[in-house]
C-alpha positions in Angstrom: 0.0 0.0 0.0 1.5 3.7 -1.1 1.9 5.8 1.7 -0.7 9.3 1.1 1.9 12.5 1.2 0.5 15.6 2.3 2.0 18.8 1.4 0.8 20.3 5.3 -1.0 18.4 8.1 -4.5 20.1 7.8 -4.8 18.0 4.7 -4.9 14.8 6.4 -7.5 16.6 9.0 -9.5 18.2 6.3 -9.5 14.5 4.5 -11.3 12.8 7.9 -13.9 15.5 8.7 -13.8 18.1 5.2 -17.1 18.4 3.5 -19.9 20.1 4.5 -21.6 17.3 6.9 -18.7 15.8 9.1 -17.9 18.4 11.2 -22.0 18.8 11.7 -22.3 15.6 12.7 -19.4 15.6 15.0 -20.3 18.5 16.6 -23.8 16.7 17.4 -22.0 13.7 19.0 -20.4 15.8 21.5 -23.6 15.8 23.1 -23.7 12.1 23.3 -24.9 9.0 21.6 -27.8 9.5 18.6 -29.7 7.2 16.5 -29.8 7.7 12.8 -33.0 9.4 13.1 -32.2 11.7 15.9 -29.0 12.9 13.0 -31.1 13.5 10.9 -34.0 15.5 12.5 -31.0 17.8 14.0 -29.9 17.6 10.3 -32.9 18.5 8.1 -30.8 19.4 5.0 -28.8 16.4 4.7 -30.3 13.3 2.8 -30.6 10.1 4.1 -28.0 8.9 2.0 -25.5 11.1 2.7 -26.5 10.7 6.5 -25.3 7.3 6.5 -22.2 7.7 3.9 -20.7 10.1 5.7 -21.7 8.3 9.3 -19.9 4.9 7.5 -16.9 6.9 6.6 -16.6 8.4 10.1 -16.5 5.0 11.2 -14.3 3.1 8.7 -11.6 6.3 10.0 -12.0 5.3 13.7 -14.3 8.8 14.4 -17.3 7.4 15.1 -18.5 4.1 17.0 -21.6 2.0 15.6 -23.4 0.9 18.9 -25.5 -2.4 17.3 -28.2 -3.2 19.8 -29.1 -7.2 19.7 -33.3 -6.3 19.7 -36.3 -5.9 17.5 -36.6 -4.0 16.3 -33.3 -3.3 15.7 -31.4 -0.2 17.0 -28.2 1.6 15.8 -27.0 4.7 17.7 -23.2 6.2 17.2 -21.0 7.8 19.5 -17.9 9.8 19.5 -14.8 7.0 19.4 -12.5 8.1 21.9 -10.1 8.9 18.8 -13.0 11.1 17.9 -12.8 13.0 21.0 -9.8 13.8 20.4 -11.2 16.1 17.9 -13.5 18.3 20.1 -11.1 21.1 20.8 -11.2 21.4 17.0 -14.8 21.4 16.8 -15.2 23.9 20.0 -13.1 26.2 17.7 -15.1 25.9 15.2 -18.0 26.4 16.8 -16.6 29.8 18.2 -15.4 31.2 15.5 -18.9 30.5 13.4 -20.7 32.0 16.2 -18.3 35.0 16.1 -18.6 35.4 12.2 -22.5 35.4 12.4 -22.5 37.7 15.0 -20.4 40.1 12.8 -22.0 39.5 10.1 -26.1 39.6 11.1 -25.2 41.2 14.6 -27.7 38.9 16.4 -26.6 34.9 16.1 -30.7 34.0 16.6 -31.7 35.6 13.4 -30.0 33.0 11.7 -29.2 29.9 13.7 -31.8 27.0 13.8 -33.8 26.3 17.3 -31.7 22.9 18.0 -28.3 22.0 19.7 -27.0 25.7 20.7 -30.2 26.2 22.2 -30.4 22.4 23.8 -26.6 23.3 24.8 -27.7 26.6 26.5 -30.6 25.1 28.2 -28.6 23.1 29.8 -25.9 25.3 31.3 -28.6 27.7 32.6 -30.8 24.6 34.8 -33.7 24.7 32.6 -35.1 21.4 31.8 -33.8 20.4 28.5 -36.7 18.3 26.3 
């Protein structure tokens, strides 16, 4: 097997989680293990299909655990690997500096961010109940 070369290390990071859904889906694993369908109603743009691609590539690059649950019906849920977690000072960072850039750019960041995980997240730092 050839060995990849990179020209700089954020290659090899932007070849795990690049794209427009990894990092998304990452972020939403910090808060702990989800089902497919709990993705993809925090996720209402992303198709099915690429729901699961990207959810088997995160996987198949040690990201992502797939939790099989021996029932019926059957039930799948993912989790941060611990390799994975390794990650989340990335995605904090991330997070930040979006927050930061809407902020600039619209002034008020819930004009334009979705009622879902910032607000879940804020819920649950300030002792409300968090549904």
């Amino acid at each position: 097997m050839a060995v990849k070369k990179y020209n700089i290390p954020v290659e090899a990071t932007l070849e795990i989680i690049g794209g427009k859904w990894k990092c998304v889906i990452l972020c939403h694993l910090t808060h702990g293990k989800m089902r497919t369908s709990d993705l993809k109603r925090q996720m209402p743009s992303i198709t099915q299909k690429m729901l699961t691609q990207q959810l088997r590539e995160l996987e198949d690059d040690g990201i992502v655990n797939r939790i099989v649950y021996n029932q019926v019906p059957p039930k799948v849920e993912y989790e941060l690997s611990e390799y994975g977690w390794s990650l989340q000072p990335i995605l904090d960072s991330l997070c930040a500096w979006g927050e930061r850039h809407i902020i600039n750019e619209y002034g008020d960041k819930f004009a334009v961010l979705e009622d879902n995980i910032l607000n879940h997240t804020e819920k649950k730092f300030s002792g409300e109940p968090v549904l």
